[in-house]
C-alpha positions as CSV (number, residue, x, y, z in Angstrom):
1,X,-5.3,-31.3,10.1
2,X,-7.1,-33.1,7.0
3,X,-5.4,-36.1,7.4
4,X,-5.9,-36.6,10.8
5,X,-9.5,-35.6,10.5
6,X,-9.5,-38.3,7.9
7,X,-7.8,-40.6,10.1
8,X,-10.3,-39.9,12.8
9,X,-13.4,-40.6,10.6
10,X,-12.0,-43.9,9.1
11,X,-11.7,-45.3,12.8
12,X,-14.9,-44.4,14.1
13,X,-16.4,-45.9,10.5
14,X,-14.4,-49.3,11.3
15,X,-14.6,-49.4,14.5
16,X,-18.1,-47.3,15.9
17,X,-20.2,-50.4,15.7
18,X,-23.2,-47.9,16.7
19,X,-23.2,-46.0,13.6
20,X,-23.0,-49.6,11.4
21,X,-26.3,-50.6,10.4
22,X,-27.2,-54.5,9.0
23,X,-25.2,-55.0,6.5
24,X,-21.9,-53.7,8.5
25,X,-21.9,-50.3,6.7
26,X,-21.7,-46.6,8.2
27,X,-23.8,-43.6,6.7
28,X,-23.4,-41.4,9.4
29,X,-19.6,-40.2,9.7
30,X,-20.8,-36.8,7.8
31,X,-22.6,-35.8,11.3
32,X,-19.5,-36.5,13.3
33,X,-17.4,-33.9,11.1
34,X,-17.9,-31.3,13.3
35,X,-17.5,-33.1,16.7
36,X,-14.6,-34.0,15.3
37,X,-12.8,-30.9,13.8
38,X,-13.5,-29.1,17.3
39,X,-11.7,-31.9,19.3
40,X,-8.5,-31.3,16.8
41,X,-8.9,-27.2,16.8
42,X,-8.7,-28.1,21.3
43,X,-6.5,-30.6,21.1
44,X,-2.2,-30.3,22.1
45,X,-0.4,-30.9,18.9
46,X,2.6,-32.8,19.8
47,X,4.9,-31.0,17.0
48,X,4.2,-26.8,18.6
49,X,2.9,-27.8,21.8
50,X,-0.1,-25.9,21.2
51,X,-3.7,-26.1,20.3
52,X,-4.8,-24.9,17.0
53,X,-6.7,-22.2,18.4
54,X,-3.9,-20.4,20.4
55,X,-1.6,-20.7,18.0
56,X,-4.0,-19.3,15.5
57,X,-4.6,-16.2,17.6
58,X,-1.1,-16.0,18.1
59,X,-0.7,-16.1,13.6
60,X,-4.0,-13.9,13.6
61,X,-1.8,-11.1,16.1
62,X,1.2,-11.4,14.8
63,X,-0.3,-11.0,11.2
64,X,-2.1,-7.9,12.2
65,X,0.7,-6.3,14.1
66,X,2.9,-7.0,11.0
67,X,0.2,-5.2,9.0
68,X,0.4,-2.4,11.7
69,X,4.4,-2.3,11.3
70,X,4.9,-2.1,7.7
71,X,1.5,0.4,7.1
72,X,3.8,2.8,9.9
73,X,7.4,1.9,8.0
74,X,6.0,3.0,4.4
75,X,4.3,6.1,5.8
76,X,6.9,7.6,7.3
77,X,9.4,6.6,4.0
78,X,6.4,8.7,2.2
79,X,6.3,11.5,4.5
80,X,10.4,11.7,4.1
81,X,10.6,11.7,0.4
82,X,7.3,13.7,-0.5
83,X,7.5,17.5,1.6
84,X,6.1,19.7,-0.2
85,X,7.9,23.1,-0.6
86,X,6.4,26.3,1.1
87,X,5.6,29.1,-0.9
88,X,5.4,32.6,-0.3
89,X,4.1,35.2,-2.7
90,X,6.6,37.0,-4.4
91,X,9.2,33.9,-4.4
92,X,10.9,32.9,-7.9
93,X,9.3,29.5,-9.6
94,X,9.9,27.1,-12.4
95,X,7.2,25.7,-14.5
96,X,7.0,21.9,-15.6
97,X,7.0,22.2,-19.0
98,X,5.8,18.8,-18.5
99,X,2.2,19.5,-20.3
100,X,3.7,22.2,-23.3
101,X,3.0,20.3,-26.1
102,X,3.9,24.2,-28.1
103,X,7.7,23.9,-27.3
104,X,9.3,22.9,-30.4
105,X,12.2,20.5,-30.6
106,X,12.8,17.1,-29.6
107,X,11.3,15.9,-26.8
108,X,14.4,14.7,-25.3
109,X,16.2,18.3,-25.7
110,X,13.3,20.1,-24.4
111,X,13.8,22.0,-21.0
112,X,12.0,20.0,-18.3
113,X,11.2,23.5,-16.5
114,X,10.7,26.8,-18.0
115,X,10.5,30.2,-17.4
116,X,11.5,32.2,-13.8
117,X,8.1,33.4,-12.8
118,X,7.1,35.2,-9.5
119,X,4.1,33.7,-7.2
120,X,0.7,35.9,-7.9
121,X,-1.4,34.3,-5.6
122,X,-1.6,31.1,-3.5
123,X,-4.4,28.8,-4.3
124,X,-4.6,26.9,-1.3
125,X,-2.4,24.3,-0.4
126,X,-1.8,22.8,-3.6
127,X,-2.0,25.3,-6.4
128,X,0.0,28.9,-7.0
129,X,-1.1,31.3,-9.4
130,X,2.0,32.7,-11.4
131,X,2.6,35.9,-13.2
132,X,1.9,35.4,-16.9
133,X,5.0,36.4,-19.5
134,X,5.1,35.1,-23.4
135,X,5.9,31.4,-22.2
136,X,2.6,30.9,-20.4
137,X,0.4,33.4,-22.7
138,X,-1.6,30.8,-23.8
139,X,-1.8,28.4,-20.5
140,X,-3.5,28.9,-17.6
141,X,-1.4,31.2,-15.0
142,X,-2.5,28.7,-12.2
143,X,-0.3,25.4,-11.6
144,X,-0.5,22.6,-8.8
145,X,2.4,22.7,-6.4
146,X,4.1,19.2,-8.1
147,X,4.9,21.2,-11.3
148,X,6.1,24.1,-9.7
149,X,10.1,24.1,-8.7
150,X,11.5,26.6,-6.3
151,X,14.4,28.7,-7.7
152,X,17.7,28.4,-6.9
153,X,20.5,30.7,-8.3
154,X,23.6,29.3,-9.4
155,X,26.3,29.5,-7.8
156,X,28.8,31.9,-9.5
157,X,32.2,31.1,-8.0
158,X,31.3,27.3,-8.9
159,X,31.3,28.4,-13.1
160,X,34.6,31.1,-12.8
């Protein structure tokens, strides 16, 4: 589009003897910009067939529907992988033992959950309030629902 523009504006200067003044020069082309990028935006481009304004509403639409698909893709892909488990009170929990910096050993040997505590309370949506034993004496009894795990008992035929 630039170089036809430019193309456009070195004709007129050569050729437009009504914008020449005495000494053969033009100082007006900068006025015709304008004029002159709205007959190329309406004009049929032989290469698409098109004008540039369809086939930029066309780019603008598909560009926005795009947007549309992938936003719709990645939320369902998030609502797939992130359900969060429903508790009850009185159901058997882990506890992240993500934030126990009192757990001795190496970090790498630690348990990632500890303890088999029983739901106290629900906190809303997001939080349970657990039963507090000598593990959790000295933390808060109340944990958000992405460090809690839900219990699940082994399976004893699977270790005889």
């Amino acid at each position: 589009m630039i170089q036809t523009l430019e193309d456009m504006i070195r004709r007129v200067c050569a050729y437009g003897l009504e914008l020449k003044d005495s000494d053969g020069f033009t100082h007006d082309w900068c006025n015709l910009i304008p004029a002159f990028e709205l007959a190329e935006k309406r004009s049929v481009h032989f290469s698409t067939a098109f004008s540039f304004k369809i086939m930029s509403d066309k780019v603008k639409h598909h560009a926005k529907q795009s947007m549309n698909d992938a936003f719709d893709y990645e939320k369902q892909k998030c609502d797939k992988s992130n359900k969060v488990p429903e508790f009850k009170v009185g159901d058997l929990v882990l506890v992240s033992a993500l934030n126990f910096n009192d757990i001795r050993g190496q970090k790498k040997l630690k348990y990632s959950y500890v303890g088999l505590f029983v739901i106290v309370a629900l906190c809303g949506n997001n939080s349970v309030q657990v039963e507090s034993r000598s593990e959790l004496e000295n933390k808060h009894p109340t944990s958000p629902v992405s460090l809690i795990r839900p219990y699940q008992p082994a399976d004893k035929e699977f270790f005889l």
